[in-house]
C-alpha positions in Angstrom: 0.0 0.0 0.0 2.7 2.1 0.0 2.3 3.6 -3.3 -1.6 3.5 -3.0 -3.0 7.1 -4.1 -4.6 10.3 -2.2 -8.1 9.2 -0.5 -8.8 12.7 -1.6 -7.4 12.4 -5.1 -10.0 9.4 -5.4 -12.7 10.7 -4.3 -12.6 14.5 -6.6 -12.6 11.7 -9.5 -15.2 9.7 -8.2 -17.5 13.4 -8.1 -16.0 16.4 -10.1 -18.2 18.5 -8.9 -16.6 18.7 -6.0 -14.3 21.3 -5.1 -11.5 21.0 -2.4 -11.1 23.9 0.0 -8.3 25.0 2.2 -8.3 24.4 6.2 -6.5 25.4 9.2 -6.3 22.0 11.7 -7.7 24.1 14.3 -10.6 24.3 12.1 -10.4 20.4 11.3 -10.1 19.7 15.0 -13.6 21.7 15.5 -15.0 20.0 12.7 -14.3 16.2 13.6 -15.4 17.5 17.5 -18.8 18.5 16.1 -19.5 15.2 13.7 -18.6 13.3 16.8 -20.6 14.7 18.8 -23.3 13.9 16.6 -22.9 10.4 17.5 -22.1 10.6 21.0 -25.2 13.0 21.0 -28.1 10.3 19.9 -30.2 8.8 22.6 -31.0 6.1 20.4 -27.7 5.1 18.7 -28.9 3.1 15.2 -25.2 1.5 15.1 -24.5 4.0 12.6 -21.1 3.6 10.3 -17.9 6.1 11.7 -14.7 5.6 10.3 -11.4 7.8 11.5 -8.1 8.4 10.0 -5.6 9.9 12.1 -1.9 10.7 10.2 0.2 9.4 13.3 -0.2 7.4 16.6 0.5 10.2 18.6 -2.7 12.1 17.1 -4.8 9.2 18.0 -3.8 9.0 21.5 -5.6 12.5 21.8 -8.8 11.2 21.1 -9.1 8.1 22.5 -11.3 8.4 25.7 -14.2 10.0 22.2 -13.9 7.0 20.5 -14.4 4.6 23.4 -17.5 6.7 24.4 -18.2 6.6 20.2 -18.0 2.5 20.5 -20.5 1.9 23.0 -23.4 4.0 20.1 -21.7 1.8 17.7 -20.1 -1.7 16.8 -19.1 -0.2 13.1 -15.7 1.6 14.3 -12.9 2.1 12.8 -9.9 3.8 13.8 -6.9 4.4 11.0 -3.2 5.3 12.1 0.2 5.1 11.2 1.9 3.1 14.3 4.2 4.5 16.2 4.5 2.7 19.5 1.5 0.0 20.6 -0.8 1.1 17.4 -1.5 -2.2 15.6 -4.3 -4.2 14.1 -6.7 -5.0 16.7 -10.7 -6.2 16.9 -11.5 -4.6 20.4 -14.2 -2.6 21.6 -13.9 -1.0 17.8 -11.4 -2.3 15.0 -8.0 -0.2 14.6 -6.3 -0.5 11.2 -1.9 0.2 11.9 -1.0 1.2 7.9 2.7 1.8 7.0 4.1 4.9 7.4 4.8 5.2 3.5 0.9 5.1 2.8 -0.5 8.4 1.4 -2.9 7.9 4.8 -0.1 9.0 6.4 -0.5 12.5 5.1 -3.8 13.2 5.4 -6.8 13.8 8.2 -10.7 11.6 7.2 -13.6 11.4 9.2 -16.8 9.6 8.3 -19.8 10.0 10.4 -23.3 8.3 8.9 -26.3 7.4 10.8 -30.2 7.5 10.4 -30.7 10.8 11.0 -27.3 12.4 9.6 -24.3 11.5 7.6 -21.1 14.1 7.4 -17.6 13.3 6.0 -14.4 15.1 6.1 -11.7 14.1 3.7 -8.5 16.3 3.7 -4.8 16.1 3.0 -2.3 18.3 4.5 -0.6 20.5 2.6 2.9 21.9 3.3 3.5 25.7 3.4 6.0 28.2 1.6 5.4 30.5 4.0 8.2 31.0 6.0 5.9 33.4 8.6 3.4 30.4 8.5 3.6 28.3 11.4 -0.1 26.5 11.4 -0.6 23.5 9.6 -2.9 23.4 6.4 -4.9 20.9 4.8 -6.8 21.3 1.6 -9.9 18.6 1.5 -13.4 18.6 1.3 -16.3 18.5 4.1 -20.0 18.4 3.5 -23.2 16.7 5.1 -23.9 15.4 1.5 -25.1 11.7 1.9 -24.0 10.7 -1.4 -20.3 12.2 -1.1 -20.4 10.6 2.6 -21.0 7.1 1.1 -18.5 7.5 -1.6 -15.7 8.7 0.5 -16.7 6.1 3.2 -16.5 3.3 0.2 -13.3 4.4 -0.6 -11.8 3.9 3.2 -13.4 0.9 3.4 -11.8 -0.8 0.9 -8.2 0.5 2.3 -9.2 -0.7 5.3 -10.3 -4.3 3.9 -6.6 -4.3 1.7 -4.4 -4.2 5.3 -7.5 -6.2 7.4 -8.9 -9.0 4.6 -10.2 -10.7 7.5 -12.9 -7.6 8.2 -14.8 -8.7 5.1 -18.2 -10.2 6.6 -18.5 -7.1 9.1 -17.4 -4.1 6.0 -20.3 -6.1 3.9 -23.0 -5.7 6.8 -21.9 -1.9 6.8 -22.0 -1.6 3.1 -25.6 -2.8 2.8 -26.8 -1.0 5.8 -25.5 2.3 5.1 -23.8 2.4 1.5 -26.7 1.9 -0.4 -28.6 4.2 -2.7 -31.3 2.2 -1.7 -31.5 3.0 1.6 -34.0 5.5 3.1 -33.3 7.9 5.6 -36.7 9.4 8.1 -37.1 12.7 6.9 -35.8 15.3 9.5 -36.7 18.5 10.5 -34.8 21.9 10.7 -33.3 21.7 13.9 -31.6 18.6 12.6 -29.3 20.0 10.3 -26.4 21.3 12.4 -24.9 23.1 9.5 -25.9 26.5 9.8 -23.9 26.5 13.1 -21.1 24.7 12.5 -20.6 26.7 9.1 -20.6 29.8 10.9 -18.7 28.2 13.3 -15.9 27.2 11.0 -16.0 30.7 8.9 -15.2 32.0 12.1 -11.8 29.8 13.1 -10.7 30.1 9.7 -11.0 34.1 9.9 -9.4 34.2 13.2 -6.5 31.9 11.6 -5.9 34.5 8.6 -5.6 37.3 11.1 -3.5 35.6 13.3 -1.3 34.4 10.8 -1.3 37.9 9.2 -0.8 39.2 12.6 2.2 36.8 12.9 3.8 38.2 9.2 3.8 41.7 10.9 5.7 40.6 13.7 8.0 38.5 11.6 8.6 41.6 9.5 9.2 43.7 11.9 11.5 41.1 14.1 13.1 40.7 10.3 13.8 44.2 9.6 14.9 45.0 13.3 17.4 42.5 13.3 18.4 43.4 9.7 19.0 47.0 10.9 21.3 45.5 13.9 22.9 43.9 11.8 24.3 46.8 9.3 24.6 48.9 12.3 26.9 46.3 14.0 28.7 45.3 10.7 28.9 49.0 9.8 30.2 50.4 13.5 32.9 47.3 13.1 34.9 49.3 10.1 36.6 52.5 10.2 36.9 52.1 6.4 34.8 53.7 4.3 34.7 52.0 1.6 34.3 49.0 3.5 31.2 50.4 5.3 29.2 51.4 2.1 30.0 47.7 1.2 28.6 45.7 3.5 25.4 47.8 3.9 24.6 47.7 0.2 25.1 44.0 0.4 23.2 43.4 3.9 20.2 45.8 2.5 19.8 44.3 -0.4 19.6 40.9 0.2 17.4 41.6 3.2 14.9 43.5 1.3 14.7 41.8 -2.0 16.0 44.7 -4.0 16.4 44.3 -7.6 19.6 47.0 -7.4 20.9 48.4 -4.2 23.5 51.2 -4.8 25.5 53.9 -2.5 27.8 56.4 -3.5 29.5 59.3 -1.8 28.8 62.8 -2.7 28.1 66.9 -1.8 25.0 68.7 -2.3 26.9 70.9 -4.5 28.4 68.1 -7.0 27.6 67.7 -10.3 28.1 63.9 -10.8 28.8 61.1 -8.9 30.8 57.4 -9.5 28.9 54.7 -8.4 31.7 52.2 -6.8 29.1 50.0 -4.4 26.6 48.8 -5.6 24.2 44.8 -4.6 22.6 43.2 -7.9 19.6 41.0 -7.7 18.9 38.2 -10.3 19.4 38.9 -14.0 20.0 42.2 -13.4 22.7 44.8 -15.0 25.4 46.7 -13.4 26.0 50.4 -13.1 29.1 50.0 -11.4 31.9 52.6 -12.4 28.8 54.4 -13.9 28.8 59.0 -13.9 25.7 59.2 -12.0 24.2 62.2 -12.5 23.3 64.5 -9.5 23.2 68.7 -10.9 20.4 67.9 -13.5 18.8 65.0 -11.3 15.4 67.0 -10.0 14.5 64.0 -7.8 18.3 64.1 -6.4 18.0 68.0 -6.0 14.3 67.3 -4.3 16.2 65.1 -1.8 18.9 67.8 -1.2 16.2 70.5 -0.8 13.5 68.7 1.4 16.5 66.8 3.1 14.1 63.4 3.5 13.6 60.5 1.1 11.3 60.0 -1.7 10.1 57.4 -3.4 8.3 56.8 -6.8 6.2 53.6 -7.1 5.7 53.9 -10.7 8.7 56.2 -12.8 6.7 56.6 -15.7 3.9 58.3 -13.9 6.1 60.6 -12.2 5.6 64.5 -13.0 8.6 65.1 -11.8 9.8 63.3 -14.9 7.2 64.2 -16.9 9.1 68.0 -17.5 10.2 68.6 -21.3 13.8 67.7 -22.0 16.3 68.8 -22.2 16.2 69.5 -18.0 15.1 65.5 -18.1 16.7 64.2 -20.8 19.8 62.7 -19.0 17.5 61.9 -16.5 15.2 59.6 -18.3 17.9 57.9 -20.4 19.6 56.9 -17.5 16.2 55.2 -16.5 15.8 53.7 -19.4 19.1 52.3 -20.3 19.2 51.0 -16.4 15.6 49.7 -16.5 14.6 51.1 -13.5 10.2 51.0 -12.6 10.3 52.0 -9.1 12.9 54.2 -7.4 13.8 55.4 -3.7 16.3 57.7 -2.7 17.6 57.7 0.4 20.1 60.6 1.4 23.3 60.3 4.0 22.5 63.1 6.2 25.0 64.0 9.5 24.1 67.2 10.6 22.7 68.8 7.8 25.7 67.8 5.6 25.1 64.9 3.2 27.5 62.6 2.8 26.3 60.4 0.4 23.0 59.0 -1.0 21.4 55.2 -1.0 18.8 54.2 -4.2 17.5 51.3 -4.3 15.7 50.5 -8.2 12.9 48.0 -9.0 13.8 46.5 -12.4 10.5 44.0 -13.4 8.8 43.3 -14.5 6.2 46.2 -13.5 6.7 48.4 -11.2 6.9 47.5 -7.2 4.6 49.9 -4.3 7.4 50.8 -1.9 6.6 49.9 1.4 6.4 52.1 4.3 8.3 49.9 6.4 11.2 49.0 4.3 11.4 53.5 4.1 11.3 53.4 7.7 14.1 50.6 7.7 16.4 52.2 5.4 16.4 55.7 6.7 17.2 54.4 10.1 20.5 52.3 7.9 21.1 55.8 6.5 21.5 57.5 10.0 23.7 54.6 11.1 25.7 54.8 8.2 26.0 58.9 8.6 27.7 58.2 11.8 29.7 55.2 10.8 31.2 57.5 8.0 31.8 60.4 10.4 33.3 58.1 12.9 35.6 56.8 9.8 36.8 60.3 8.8 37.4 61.1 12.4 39.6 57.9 12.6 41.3 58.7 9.3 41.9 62.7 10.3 43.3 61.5 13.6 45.7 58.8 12.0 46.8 61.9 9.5 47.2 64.0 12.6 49.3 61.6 14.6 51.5 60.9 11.6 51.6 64.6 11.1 52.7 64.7 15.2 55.3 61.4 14.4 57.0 64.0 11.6 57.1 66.9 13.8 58.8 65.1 16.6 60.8 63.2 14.2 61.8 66.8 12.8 62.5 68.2 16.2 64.8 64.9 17.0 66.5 66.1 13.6 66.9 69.5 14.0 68.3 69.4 17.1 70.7 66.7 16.3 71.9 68.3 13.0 71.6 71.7 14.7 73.6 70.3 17.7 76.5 69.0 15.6 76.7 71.9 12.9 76.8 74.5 15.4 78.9 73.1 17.8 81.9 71.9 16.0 82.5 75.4 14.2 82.0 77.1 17.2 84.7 75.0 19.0 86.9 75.9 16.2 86.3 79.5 16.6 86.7 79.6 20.2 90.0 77.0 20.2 91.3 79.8 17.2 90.5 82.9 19.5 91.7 81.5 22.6 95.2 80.7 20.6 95.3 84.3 19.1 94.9 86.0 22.6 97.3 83.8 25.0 100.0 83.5 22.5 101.1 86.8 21.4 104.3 85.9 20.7 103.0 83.5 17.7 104.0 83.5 14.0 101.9 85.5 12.0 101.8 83.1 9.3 100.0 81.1 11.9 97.8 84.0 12.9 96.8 84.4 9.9 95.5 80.7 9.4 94.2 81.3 12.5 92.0 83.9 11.6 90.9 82.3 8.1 90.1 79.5 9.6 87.7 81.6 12.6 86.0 83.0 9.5 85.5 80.2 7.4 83.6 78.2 10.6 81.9 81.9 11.3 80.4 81.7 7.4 79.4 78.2 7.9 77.4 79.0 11.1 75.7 82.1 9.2 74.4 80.5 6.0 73.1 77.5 8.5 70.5 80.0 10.1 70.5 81.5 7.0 68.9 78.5 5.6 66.8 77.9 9.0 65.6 81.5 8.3 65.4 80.8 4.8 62.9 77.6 4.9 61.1 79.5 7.7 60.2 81.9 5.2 59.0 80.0 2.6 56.7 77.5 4.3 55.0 80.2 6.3 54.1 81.7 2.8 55.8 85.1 3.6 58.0 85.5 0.7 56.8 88.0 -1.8 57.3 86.9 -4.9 58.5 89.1 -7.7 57.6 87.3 -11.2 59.9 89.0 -14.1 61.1 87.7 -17.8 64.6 86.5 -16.8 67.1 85.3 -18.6 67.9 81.3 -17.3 71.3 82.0 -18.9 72.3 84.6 -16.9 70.6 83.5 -13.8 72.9 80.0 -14.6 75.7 81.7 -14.8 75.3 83.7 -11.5 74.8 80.1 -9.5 78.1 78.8 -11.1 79.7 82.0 -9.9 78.5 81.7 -6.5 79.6 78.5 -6.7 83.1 79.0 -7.7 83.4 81.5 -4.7 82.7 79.5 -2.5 84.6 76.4 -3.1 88.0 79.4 -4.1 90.9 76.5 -3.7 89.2 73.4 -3.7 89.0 71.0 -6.3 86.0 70.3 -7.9 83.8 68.3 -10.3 83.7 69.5 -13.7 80.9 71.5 -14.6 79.1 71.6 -18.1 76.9 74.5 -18.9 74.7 73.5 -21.9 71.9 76.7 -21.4 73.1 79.1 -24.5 71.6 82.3 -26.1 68.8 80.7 -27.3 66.7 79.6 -24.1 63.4 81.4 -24.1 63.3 84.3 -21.5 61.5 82.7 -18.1 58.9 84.2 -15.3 60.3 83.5 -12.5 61.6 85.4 -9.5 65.3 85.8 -10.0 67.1 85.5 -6.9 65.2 82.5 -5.6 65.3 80.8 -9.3 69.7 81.6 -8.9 69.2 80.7 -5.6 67.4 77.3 -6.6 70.5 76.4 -9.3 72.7 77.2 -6.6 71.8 74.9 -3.6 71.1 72.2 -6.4 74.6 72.5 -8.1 76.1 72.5 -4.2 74.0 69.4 -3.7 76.2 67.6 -7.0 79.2 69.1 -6.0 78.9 67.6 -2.5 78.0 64.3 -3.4 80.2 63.7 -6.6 84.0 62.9 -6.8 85.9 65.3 -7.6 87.1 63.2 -11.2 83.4 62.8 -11.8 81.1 65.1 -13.9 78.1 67.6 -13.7 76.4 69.3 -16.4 73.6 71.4 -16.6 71.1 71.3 -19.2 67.4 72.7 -20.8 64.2 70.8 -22.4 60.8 71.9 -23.4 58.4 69.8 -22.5 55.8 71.8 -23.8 55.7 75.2 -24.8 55.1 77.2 -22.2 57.6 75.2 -20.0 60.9 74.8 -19.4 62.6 71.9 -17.9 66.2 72.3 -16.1 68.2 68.9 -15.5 70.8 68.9 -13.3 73.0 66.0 -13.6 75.7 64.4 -11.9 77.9 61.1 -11.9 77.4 60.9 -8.1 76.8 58.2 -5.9 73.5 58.0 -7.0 69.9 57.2 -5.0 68.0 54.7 -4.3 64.4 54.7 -6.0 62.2 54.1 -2.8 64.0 57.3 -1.4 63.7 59.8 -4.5 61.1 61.3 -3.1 62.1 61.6 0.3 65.4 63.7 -0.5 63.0 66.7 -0.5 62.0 65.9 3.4 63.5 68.7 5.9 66.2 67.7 7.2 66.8 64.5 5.6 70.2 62.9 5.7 70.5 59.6 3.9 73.7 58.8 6.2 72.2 59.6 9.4 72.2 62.7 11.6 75.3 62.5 13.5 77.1 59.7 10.9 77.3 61.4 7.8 80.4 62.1 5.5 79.2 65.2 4.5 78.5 68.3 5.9 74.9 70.1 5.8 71.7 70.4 7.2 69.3 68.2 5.1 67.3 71.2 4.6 68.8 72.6 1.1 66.5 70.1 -1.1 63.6 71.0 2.0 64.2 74.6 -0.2 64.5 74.3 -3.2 61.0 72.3 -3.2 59.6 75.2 -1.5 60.8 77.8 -4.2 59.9 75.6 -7.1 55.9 75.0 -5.5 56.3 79.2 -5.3 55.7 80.0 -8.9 53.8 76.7 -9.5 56.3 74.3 -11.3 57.2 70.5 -10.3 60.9 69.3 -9.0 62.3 65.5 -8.9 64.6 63.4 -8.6 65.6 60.3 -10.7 68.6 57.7 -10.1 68.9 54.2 -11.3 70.6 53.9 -7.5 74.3 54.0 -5.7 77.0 54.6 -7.7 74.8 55.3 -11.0 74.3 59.3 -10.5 71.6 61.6 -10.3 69.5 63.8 -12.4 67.3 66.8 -10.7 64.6 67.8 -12.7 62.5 71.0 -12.2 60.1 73.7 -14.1 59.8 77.2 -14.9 57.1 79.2 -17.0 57.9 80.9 -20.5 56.9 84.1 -20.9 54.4 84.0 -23.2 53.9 86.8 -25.8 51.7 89.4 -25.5 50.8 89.0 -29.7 49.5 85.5 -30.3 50.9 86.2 -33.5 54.3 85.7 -32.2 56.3 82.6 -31.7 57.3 82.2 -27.8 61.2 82.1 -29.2 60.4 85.9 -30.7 60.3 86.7 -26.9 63.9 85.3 -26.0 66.6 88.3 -27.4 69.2 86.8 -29.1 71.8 88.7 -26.8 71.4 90.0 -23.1 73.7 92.7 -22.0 72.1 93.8 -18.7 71.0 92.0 -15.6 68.5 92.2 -13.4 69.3 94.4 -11.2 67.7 92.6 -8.3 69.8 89.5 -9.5 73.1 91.5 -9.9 72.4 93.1 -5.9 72.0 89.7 -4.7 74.9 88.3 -6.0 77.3 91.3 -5.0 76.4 90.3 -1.4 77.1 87.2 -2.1 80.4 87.9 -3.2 81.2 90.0 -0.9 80.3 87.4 2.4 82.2 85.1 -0.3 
């Protein structure tokens, strides 16, 4: 019997006309109380014909004590159940059938009641639920008072029971005749017979009460759903101090917990124009707008959000009048809806204190458009003030790391400078002192030897001055208190005053070679002269220092484009290594160490010349393929540009320069003379 079919599926071919209707079990259980009680109701019983089907021994058990009272109306009893325990074929005070668990009797719930004066039969078959809110158990079957669908249905059983109990035959024939039939008469009865104007109200009124309750139920569940949903983000959210990683996980969590069809967030200003959409949660068969210029300046629902400072949603885009405007104020507007396929569209903004920080939408895709719930609006607004503060919380984080590194520098640049200033100051000021103390105890001493004495006093004295000089000097520039004076210049000239200074200054030493490759016909440059001769100086000083003395530098010119020029400074030096090229421009950097380097100097010449460069707006660098392979400093200048388009930028450059600036010329006369 285990492959026997549905009692129900039987009987809705036996009569077609029937039609099977859905029930809860607490409406089945109020049912089978009420047929029973038809039986146990009879003062004269009439051995009438009941026949129960119960899904599982346990179900049986409940109802028992009914059925014993139900055999003493009746000797035509009989009790159906899949066995669990002591359930088992048994002739006792009424007959119990034990089928096998695989029988289709095992998922379904019959009662058979038919007597002289009524006849009811409830044949149903549970049916399992989708509904995931939907704890109550359901059945879909058929119940009537219809003596003909009675005796069918009863029929039916019967001959179940007869295939597991053969030996029932002579006692399921003596039913069959007596109450299966069509020959047999029934007394007619009156109105108060029929019970089924109360039960039917009865049972109208369960099954309401079930529908609210489980409706009642799905509110809750929604509610739990979206609460814990909400904790969720929020915890997942307050977890990061990344950004990016916060927008992520919350256009994931939301739109898997809400069903949306596209779920994206991006970042953006009341003021911007466009936005990049870089997060972004895709439901089933649905395109991608990742990467995509999301436009927010001719957006009016995007500007409505900004205005109102609330969300909005649209259940049905085409019926929007918003929308409905003439292009070309719309026409970006709707062809981003269209290529994207979006019905129904909410926008959600990132407010934290009345600055927006960025702006959720969510897009219904098909196929028609979706209502927008008020819930899910109530659920994602309370996501978009969580992730407001997350985001604050992240750029706090991120502005504090900045400021601590900031702090690291500063004390790193306070160790420095007092290292470097330490050990700079200190050793020419003990050769000052030593040379002084010498000159005034020993007056009796060579003057030859005075005389080195003396030089030697001065020298350390000039090395002491252009230290604070350049203190002073770097001082000046980062505060932004240098006032620059732009002019046309000659690079030339201005070349050839650096390579004067720096033949001064190194009067008796041997030095590098030094090739000047800037001729006559270098455009004239706007620039401020003494800081552009005082930028070729410190980086010439920088080669000299750091080159041998067999080794090479040249100076050279390049137009990148034409209203720049590019100086290169190269030398056959020891070179640098690539991870540090940009850190040579750091104050007081010293690739050697503070206190163990083999050159003199502060660390804070490169610190300047960055500073003079950023001063009229060009770009300086470094590039070395690393020790012992040289190195090339790169910066920029401005052309001057002619005042007639019609002219060429090299009509501006005279072919010969007699005078210098005289701002240029002053500067380098003091220099010559401290020199």
């Amino acid at each position: 019997m285990s492959n026997s079919p549905s009692v129900l599926t039987e009987l809705l071919q036996a009569l077609p006309n029937l039609r099977a209707q859905t029930y809860f079990k607490s409406s089945l259980t109020a049912l089978s109380h009420a047929m029973e009680d038809q039986v146990l109701a009879e003062s004269t019983a009439g051995n009438p014909l009941i026949i129960a089907a119960f899904q599982r021994e346990r179900f049986y058990r409940q109802e028992a004590h009914r059925y014993r009272r139900i055999a003493d109306k009746s000797s035509q009893v009989y009790v159906l159940s899949a066995p669990e325990t002591e359930f088992k074929h048994n002739s006792g005070i009424y007959e119990t059938i034990a089928f096998t668990p695989e029988d289709s009797l095992a998922q379904e719930w019959h009662l058979i009641v038919i007597g002289d004066r009524y006849a009811s039969c409830l044949i149903c078959r549970e049916r399992p639920t989708q509904d995931k809110w939907d704890s109550n158990r359901r059945f879909e079957g058929v119940w009537t008072f219809d003596r003909q669908v009675s005796r069918v249905a009863a029929q039916l059983l019967l001959q179940r029971i007869l295939a597991y109990r053969p030996e029932l035959q002579a006692k399921i024939e003596e039913a069959t005749q007596t109450w299966l039939q069509p020959s047999c008469t029934v007394p007619p009865r009156g109105i108060d017979d029929n019970p089924d104007p109360f039960v039917q109200r009865l049972i109208t009124y369960l099954q309401a009460g079930q529908y609210k309750l489980i409706k009642a139920n799905r509110n809750l569940q929604d509610k739990e759903e979206r609460e814990r949903l909400l904790n969720s983000i929020t915890g997942a959210v307050r977890r990061s101090l990344d950004p990016e990683e916060i927008m992520q996980v919350a256009v994931e969590k939301l739109g898997q917990g809400l069903g949306i069809c596209r779920c994206v967030i991006y970042r953006c200003s009341a003021d911007d124009t466009v936005a990049t959409i870089n997060h972004e949660f895709l439901g089933s068969g649905v395109g991608s707008i990742k990467g995509y210029p999301w436009p927010l300046k001719d957006n009016p629902l995007f500007q409505e959000v900004v205005v109102l400072k609330e969300a909005i949603a649209i259940d049905n885009i085409d019926r929007d009048p918003r929308l409905g405007e003439p292009e070309p104020s719309t026409g970006e507007v709707k062809t981003l809806v269209k290529s994207c396929a979006i019905l129904s569209w909410m926008l959600v903004p990132i407010f934290y204190r009345e600055r927006l920080l960025g702006m959720m939408e969510f897009h219904h895709c098909g196929p028609a458009p979706t209502e927008w719930e008020d819930d899910a609006l109530t659920l994602v607004e309370g996501v978009a003030t969580q992730i407001g503060v997350a985001l604050i919380q992240a750029e706090s984080y991120a502005n504090l790391q900045e400021l601590n590194e900031q702090l690291a520098a500063l004390d790193r640049t306070r160790s420095n400078l007092v290292a470097i200033t330490g050990h700079e100051l200190r050793t020419p000021l003990s050769t000052i002192q030593v040379c002084l103390e010498s000159l005034a105890t020993e007056p009796d001493m060579p003057q030859e030897l005075r005389q080195v004495m003396l030089n030697t006093a001065l020298e350390d004295a000039e090395r002491m001055r252009k230290l604070v000089q350049d203190f002073l000097t770097l001082s000046q520039l980062e505060s932004g208190r240098v006032e620059w004076n732009a002019e046309p210049i000659s690079l030339e000239e201005c070349v050839e005053l650096s390579l004067s200074h720096i033949r001064a200054h190194n009067r008796g030493q041997e030095v590098p070679v030094i090739v000047n490759q800037v001729n006559g016909e270098t455009p004239m440059v706007e620039a401020d002269g003494e800081w552009l001769v005082e930028l070729l100086t410190k980086l010439l000083d920088n080669a000299i220092k750091f080159t041998p003395t067999n080794g090479r530098i040249s100076i050279a010119v390049d137009r990148p484009n034409p209203s720049q020029l590019e100086v290169t400074i190269t030398d056959t030096g020891r070179g640098i290594e690539p991870n540090r090229l940009e850190t040579v421009f750091d104050r007081f950097y010293q690739e050697e160490g503070a206190l163990r380097r083999s050159r003199g100097g502060t660390g804070i010449g490169l610190a300047i010349c960055r500073q003079i460069v950023s001063g009229w707006g060009g770009e300086i660098w470094a590039a070395s393929d690393g020790k012992n392979h040289g190195t090339q400093f790169h910066f920029t200048v401005p052309i001057v540009m002619p005042e007639n388009p019609n002219l060429g930028v090299e009509e501006v450059a005279p072919k010969k320069r007699k005078a210098t600036s005289p701002r240029i010329a002053s500067r380098s006369k003091k220099k010559q003379k401290f020199s």
